[in-house]
N, C-alpha and C positions, 0 to 999 in steps of 0.2 A: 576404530576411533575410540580410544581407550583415556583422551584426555584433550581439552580446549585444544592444544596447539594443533592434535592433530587434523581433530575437525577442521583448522583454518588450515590447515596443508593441503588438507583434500579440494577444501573450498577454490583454493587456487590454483591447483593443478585443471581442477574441473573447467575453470572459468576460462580456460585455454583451450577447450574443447569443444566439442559441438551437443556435447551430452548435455542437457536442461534438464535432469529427471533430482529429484532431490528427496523422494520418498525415505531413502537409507539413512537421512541424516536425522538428529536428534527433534523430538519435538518441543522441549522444554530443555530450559538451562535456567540454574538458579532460581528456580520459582518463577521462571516468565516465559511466555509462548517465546519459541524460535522458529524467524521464519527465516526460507529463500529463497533468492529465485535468482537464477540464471538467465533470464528472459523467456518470452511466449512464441513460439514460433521458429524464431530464431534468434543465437544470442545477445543477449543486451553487452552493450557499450559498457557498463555501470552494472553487474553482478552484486548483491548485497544478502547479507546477513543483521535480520532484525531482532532485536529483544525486547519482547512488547509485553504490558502489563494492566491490569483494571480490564473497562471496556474498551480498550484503542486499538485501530485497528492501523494497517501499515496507511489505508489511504484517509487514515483520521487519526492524527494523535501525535505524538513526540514520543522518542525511544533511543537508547544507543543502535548504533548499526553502522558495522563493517560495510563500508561502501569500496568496490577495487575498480578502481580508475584503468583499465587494462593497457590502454595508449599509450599511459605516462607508468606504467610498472606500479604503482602507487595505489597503498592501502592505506583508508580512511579510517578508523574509530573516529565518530564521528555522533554528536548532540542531535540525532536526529528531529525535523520537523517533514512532516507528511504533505506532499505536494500540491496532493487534487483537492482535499479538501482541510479547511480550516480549524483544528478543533479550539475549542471553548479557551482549554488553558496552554501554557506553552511550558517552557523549561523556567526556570524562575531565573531572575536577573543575576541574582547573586552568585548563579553559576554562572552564566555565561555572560556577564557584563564585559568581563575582558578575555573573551573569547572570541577568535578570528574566524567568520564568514568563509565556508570553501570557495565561493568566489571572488572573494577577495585576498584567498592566502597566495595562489600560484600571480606570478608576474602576467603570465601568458593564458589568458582565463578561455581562450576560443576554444579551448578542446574538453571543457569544464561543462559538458551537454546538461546536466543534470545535480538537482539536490545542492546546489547552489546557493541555497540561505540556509543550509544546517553550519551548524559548529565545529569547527576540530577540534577533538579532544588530543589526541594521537595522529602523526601522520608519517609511515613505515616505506621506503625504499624498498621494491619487492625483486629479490634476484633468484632465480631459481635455475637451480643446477641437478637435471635430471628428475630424480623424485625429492631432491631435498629442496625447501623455500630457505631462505636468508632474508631476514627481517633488519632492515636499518635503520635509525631514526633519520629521520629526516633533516632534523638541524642540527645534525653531528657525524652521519653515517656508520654510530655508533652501534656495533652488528648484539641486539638481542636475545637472550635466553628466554627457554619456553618461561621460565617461572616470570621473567620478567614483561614478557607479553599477557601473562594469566594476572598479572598485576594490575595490568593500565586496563581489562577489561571489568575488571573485580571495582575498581575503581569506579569508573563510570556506571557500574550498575548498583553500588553504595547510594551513588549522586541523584540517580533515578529515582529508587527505592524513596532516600527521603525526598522528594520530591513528590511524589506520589503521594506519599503521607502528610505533605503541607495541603495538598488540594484535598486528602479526606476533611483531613480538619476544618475548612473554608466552609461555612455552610451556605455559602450562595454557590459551591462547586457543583458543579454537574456530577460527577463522581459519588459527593454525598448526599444529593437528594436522588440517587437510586436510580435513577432515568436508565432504563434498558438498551432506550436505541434500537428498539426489533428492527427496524427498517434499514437501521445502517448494516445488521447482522444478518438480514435478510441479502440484500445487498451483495454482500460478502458471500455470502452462500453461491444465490444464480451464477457470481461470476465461477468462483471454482469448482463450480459444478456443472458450469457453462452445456457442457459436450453429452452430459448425462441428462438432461430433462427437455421439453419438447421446444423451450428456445433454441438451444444449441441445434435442434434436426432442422428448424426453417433460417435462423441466420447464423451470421458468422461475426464473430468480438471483431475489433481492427486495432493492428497493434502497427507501432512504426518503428524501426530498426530493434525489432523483437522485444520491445516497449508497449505494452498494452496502456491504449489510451482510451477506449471505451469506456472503460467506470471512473463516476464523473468527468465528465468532457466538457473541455473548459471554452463557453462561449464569452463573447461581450455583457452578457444579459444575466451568468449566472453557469451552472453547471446541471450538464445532463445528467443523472443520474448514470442511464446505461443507455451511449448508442453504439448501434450494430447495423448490419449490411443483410439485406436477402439475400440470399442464396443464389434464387433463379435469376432476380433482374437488376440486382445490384441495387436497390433505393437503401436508401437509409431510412433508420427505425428507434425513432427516439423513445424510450421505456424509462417510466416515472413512477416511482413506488408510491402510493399515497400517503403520506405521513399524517402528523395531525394537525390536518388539513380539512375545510370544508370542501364538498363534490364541484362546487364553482370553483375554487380557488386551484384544486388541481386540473378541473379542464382549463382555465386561464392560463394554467404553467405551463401543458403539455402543448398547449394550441403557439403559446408563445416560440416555446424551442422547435417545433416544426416548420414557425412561418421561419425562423434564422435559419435552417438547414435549407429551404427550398431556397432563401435568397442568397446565402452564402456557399453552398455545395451545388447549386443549380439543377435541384431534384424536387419537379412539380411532382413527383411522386412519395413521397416521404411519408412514411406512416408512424403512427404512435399507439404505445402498449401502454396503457394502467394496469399496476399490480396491487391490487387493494385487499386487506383479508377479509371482506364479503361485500357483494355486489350489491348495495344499497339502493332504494327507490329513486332517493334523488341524483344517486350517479347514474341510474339508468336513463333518466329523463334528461339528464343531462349532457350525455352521448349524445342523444335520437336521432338529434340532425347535424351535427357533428359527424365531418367524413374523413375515413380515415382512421378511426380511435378505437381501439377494441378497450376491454378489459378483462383480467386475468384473477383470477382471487387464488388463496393458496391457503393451508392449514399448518399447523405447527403442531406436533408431535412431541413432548419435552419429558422427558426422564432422568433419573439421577441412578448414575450404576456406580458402585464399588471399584476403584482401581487400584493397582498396587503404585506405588510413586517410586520416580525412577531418580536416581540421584548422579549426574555426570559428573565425575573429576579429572 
């Protein structure tokens, strides 16, 4: 993978496979995390390449990202907006004021499962012949060069970039008053790390058509942080990070999203995990007679190491 196109070659060749492993690809592009995923389990419908930047994360934030629509051959460049959860600021107007909604670009929107209020920026006719992809535009089926595909992404991640830098500027932005978000990056961590720490040995994430839907899961009332399934008996297990939050106020959240899973999944079994970074007196007292509710504390470890920086062309 010796330059952008080819990484998106691979990317689609991949996305026709049953291979989900994405270790070998790039971690950075241009100064910004690259992320992807192929799906959990099994392959998602919607394969995607993200380019994320600041503290945003795929399931918090706005970003460009390759979405491939595999049903319809069709590849998104696309104003991303992050599904499960809401972040603070968006793409700013003056980008996408007269920019068409994915589900509102196609006639036929039923097959449009997902990412559905992002933006098109770019949208590529995908034909692939053997090991080679053929990029078309879409409102001309005019057949693409690699430099001209290295363009429209160069492009959108200009638009990013400044965009990025209007929210530093904002000093009511989240961005600029420094807010870490440990919980949201905690978060992030348990899930990719799911299989390695001692959630992952007693339950299992639930993903639906190889779409992980566990982190933030979206009820009437609000969003689970992380629910997961036991092992042995199948209950569900709603898991609530503490934020900054008083010990009432998080057993009132957790109590709340347990009583919607036993009435909505019809599981008088349903337990709930708090992950708090130290077991305080008033969350102890506040469990006591609370059934059902463990909690969980964790430490953080934080160093800064030397790296050589990698530059992709």
């Amino acid at each position: 993978m010796t330059d952008k196109n080819s990484i998106l070659d691979q990317f689609i060749l991949q996305s026709n496979t049953q291979d989900l492993k994405y270790a070998h690809y790039p971690k950075k592009y241009n100064d910004l995390d690259m992320k992807i995923s192929f799906g959990m389990g099994v392959p998602a419908r919607i394969p995607w390449i993200a380019f994320i930047g600041n503290e945003m994360l795929v399931s918090n934030g706005f970003y460009p990202v390759y979405l491939y629509y595999k049903d319809l051959k069709m590849l998104i460049l696309s104003y991303g907006i992050s599904e499960t959860s809401e972040y603070e600021q968006s793409w700013p107007d003056s980008i996408i004021a007269n920019k068409t909604k994915i589900k509102d670009f196609f006639e036929d929107n039923s097959k449009i499962h997902r990412y559905g209020s992002s933006f098109v920026h770019r949208a590529y006719n995908i034909e692939i012949k053997g090991d080679d992809i053929e990029y078309k535009l879409h409102d001309n089926d005019k057949i693409l060069t690699q430099n001209e595909l290295i363009n429209d992404l160069d492009e959108i991640i200009h638009e990013y970039k400044n965009s990025i830098n209007i929210e530093i500027k904002n000093e009511d932005s989240l961005i600029s008053q420094g807010k870490f978000y440990m919980e949201k990056h905690l978060e992030e961590f348990i899930i990719t790390n799911w299989d390695e720490i001692d959630l992952g040995r007693k339950y299992d994430l639930i993903y639906d058509e190889g779409e992980l839907v566990s982190q933030q899961f979206r009820t009437d009332i609000g969003f689970i942080d992380i629910l997961a399934k036991d092992k042995k008996d199948g209950s569900y297990v709603v898991i609530e990070l503490k934020k900054n939050q008083t010990s009432d106020d998080t057993i009132g959240q957790i109590a709340r999203y347990m009583g919607w899973i036993r009435d909505h999944k019809k599981d008088e079994d349903v337990k709930g995990i708090i992950i708090a970074s130290e077991f305080t007196k008033k969350l102890k007292y506040a469990i006591k007679y609370v059934k059902n509710i463990d909690v969980l504390s964790y430490e953080i470890n934080f160093s800064l190491n030397e790296v050589k920086r990698w530059i992709y062309l």
